[in-house]
C-alpha positions in Angstrom: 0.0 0.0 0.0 1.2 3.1 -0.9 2.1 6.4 1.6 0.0 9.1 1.3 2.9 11.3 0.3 3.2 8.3 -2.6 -0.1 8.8 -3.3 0.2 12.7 -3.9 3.1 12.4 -5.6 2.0 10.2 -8.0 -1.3 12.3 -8.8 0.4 15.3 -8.8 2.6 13.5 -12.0 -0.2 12.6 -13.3 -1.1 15.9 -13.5 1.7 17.6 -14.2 2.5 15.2 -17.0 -1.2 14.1 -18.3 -3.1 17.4 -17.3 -5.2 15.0 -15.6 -5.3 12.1 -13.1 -7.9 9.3 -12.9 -10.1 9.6 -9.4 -10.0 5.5 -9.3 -6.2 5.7 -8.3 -7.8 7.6 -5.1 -10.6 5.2 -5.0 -8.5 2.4 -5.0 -6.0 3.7 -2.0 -8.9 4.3 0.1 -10.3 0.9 -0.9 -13.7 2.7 -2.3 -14.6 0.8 -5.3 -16.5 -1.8 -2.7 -18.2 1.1 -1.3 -19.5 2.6 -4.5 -23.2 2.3 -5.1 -22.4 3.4 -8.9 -19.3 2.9 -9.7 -19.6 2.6 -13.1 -20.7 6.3 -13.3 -17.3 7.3 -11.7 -15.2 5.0 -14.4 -14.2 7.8 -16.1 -13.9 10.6 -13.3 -10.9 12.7 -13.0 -8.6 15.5 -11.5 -7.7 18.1 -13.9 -4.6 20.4 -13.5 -5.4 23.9 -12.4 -2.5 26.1 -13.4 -3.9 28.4 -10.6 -4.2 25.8 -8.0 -0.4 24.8 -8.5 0.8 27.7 -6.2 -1.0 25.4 -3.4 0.6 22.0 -3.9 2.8 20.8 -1.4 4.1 17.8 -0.4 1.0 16.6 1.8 -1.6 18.4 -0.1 -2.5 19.4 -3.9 -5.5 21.0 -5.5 -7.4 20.3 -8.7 -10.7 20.7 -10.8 -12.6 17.8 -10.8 -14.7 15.8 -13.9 -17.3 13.0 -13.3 -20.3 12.1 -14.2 -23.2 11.9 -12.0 -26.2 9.0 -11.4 -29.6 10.0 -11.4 -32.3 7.4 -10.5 -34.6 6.5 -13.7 -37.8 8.1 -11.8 -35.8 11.5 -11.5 -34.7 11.9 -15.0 -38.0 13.1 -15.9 -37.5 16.5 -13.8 -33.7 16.9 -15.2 -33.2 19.0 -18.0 
């Protein structure tokens, strides 16, 4: 298991290098997937690099925009527009 300071590190590669770093490779540290009532909807979620946020980062902490989808329940998606 990694450190959390092996865990920042690596996402804040990720973004650096990718502009972007998957949210499973969090999921998975914290052992979340098992936990996840959808986690098909959060397949493709991600952190995205925020050159403003950078100026934050240190070696315990880093900030970034967040992508995912959401789930709605099928009797809901009537009132969504």
């Amino acid at each position: 298991m990694k450190s959390d300071l092996e865990l920042i590190a690596e996402m804040q590669g990720a973004l650096i290098r990718d502009g972007a770093c998957p949210m499973s490779l969090m999921f998975r540290w914290l052992d979340l997937p098992s936990c996840l009532d959808h986690p098909d909807v959060l397949a493709d979620a991600r952190f995205t690099y925020d050159e403003e946020l950078r100026d934050e980062w240190g070696p315990e902490w880093l900030s970034a925009g967040a992508e995912c989808n959401v789930f709605i329940p099928a009797e809901l998606v009537p009132f969504c527009v």
